[in-house]
N, C-alpha and C positions, 0 to 999 in steps of 0.2 A: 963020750965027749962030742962026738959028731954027731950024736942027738940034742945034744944040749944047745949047741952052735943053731942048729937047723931053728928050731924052737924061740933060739934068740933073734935071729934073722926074721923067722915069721911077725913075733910081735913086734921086731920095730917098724916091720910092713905094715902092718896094722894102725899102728902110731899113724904114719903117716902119710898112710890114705883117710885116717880120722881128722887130723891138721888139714889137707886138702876140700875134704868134703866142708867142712868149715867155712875157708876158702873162698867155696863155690855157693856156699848159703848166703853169705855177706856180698859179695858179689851178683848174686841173683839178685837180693834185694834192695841194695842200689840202682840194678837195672828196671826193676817193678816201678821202685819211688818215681827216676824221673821219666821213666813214660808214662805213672801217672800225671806229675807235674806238666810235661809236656801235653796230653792230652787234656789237661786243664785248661792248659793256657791255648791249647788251640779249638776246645771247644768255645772260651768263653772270644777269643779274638779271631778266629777264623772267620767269620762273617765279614765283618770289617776288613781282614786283611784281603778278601776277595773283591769287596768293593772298592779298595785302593786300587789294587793290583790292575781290576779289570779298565778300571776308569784313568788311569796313568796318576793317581794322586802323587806317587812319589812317597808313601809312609810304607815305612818296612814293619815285617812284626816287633821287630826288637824297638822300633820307636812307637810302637802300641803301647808295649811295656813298659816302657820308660816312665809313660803318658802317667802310667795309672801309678808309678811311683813319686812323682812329682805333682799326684791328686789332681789331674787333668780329666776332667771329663771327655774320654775318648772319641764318641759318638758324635758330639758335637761338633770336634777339632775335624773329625774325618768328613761330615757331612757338609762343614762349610769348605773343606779342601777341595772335595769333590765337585762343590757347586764354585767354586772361583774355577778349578779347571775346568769346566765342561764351558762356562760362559766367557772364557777365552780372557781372564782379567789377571793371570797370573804373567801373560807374555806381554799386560801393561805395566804391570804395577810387582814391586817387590812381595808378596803376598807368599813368607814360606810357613813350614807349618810351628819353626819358634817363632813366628809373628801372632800363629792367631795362640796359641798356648799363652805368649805374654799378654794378650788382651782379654782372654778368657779368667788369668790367674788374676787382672786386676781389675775384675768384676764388672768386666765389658759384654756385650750381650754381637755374641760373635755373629750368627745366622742372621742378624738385624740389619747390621755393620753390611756384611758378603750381601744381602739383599739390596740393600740402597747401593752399593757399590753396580750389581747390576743393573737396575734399574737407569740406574745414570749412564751410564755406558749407552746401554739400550734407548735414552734419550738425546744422544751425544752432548751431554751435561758435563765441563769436566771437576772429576773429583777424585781424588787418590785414596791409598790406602792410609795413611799418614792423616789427612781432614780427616776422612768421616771416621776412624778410632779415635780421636784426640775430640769431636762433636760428640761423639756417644760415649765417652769418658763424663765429658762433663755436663751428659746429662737429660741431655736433649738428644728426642727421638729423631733418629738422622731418616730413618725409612719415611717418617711419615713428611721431614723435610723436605726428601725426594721428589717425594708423589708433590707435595704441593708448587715444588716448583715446577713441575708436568703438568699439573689440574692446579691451577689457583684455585685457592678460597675464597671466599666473599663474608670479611666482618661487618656488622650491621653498627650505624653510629647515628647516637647512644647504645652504648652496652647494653643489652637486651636486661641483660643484671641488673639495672639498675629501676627498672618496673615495665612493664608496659603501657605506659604512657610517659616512656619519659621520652625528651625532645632536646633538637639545641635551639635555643632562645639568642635571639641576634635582634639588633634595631637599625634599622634605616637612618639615612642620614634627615629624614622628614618626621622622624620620630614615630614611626608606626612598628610593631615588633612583629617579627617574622619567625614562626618557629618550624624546623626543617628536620628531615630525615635522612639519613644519607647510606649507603651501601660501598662501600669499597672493595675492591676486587685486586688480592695480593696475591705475590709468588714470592716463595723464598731465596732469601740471597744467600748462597751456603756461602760465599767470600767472608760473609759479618755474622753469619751465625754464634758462635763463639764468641761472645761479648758482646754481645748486638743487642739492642734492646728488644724487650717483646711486644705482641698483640696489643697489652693494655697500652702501651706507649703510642704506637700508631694509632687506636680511636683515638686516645688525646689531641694528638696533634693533628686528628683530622676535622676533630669538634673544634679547634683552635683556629683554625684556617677557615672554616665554614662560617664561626663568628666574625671572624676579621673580612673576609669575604663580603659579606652582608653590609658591614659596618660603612666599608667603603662607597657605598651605592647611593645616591642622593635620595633615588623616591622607593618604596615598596613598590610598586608598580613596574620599573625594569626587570624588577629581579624576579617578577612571578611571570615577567612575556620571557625571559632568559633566564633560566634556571642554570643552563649551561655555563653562565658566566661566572657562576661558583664553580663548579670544577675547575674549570682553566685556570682560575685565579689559583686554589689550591693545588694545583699540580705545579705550578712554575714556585711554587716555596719550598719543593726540594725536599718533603717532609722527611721521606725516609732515608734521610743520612743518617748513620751509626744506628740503625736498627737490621733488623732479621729479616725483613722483607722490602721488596720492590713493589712500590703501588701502579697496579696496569694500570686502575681507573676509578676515579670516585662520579656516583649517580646520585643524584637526590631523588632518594626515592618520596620524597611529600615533602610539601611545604605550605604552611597554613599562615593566615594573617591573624597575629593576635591582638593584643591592646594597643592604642594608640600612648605609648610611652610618652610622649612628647608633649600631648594634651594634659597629664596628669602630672606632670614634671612643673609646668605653667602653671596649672589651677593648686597644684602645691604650696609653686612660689609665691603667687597672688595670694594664698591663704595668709603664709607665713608672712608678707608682706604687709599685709590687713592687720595680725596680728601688733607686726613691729606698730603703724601706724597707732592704735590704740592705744599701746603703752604709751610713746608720747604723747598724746594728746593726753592720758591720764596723769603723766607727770605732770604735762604742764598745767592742767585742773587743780590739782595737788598743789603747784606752787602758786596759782591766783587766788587759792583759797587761803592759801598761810599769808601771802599779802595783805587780802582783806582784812584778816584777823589782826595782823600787825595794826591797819588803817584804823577799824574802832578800838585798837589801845591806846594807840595816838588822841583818836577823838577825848575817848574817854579822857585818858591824862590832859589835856586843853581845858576840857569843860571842869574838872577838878582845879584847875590852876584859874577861872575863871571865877569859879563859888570861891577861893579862897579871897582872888582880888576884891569881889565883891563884899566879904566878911573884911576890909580893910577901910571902907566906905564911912560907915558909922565912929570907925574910929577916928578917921581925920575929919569928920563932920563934930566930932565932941573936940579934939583937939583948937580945931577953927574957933569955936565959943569961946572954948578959955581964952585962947588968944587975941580974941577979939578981931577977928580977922572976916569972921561971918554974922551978920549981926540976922535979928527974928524976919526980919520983913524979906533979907535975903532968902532965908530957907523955905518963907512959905512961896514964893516966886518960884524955888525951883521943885518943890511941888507939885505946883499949878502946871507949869512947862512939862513934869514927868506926868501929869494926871491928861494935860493934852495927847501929848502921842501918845498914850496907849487909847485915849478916843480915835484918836484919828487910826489906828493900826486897827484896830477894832471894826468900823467903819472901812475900811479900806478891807478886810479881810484874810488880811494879813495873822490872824488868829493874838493871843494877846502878847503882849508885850511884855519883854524879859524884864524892862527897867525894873531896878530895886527900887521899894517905898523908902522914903528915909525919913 
């Protein structure tokens, strides 16, 4: 019996030191998993967490991790943290790192943003974080804004686009046309950035101002000894209200004398003038000639109503007889008298004479 005990004691030792080792299998390898996981996650973020850490960005690992669970591109969040701390613009401006995460997630172009933000700073430009996210949201590149409010540009007017030889065409108050070239030299205005009209809108309005410029000037001749007096005129019109840029300076870069507008405008008028004249005088040709034509139907109907009087002649000369009212010696008397004037009409030259024989 005291064998049997012993033997039963032994296997339940056995049990469980078998239960135990168990145990320590499953427990071993939950310890293996998460130091692999850990040495996952610190092979793939340890880099980054160094470059936080060293540079004072303020990103811990566990908000590395987060990053990558809320599909943040890490690299980028950490790179532009880095460069806002190192360039002294996070003790400006609220810049923390759910700021640029939300700029990034709404498909903001963050290291663009952090650049123009230094830049400006570095030019004592001022601009926050708040503009230039909300400029490069909508669209427009804030860096190269930056820069050109730093280095202005110079747009060429006319648009180069539109040929090479294209030009603005303006005319003198003397009628001579002037075609010019001009250069303007802008900075951006990040204030109007953001709804501010663009480039094409400023040439517009500076080919607009150059024409009107011109327009004002009585002779061609002022304006090629003063070319400057187009600028100044253009610059006091204020062009660039509600646009994206501040015009420092418009230059005429050429300006040529073209057709004499004024000459061809005249010899136009005098044509079309010439013209009018002709028609009436054609009408009124027109209407002396249907006069005319009325006068010999007139004629005609006269001399008609005359052969008829005439055809009435013979009749009252046969009526006379009966009547007894013309006797023979009368008739041949008026004869003699009708046979006289056409002598004498003849003889005078008068050609012959109409009288009827009777």
């Amino acid at each position: 019996m005291t064998s049997n005990a012993g033997t039963l004691n032994m296997l339940r030792g056995l049990d469980l030191l078998a239960a135990n080792e168990g145990y320590y299998l499953v427990g071993a390898a939950v310890v293996c998993l998460a130091a692999l996981v850990f040495f996952a996650i610190f092979v793939r973020y340890f880099q980054l967490w160094i470059q936080c850490k060293m540079t004072g960005a303020g990103i811990t690992l566990l908000d590395l991790i987060m990053m990558s669970f809320r599909k943040v591109n890490t690299p980028v969040i950490v790179r532009g943290k880095i460069m806002s701390v190192q360039a002294g613009l996070t003790e400006l401006y609220p810049i923390t790192t759910r700021a640029l995460e939300a700029h990034f997630l709404a498909n903001g172009n963050v290291p663009q943003v952090i650049q123009a933000l230094i830049a400006a700073h570095r030019a004592n430009i001022p601009l926050d974080w708040q503009t230039a996210a909300a400029i490069d949201l909508a669209g427009r590149n804030i860096l190269d804004a930056v820069r050109t409010s730093v280095y202005p540009k110079v747009i060429d007017c006319p648009d180069p686009k539109s040929g090479p030889d294209a030009v603005l065409s303006a005319v003198c108050g003397d009628g001579i046309e002037l075609r010019a070239r001009a250069r303007v030299t802008v900075r951006t205005n990040l204030e109007q950035l953001v709804g501010g009209a663009t480039e094409e809108t400023v040439v517009a309005r500076v080919g607009q101002g150059i024409v009107q410029a011109i327009g004002k000037q009585s002779s061609y001749k002022i304006v090629l000894a003063n070319p400057e007096l187009i600028s100044e005129t253009v610059l006091e019109l204020g062009l660039e209200k509600h646009t994206s840029f501040e015009i420092v300076s418009i230059d005429i870069a050429d300006i040529d004398v073209g057709d004499n507008i004024g000459a061809r405008l005249q010899a136009d008028q005098a044509e079309a003038d010439t013209r009018v004249a002709q028609a009436k005088a054609e009408q009124k040709r027109a209407e002396m000639f249907a006069r005319e034509q009325e006068m010999l139907a007139q004629v005609q109907e006269s001399r008609a109503k005359v052969v008829l009087a005439e055809a009435e002649v013979p009749k009252a000369i046969a009526a006379s007889f009966r009547s007894g009212k013309l006797g023979l010696m009368d008739y041949y008397e008026l004869n003699n008298v009708q046979a006289d004037t056409k002598m004498r009409s003849a003889i005078a030259g008068d050609g012959v004479g109409t009288a009827t024989r009777v």
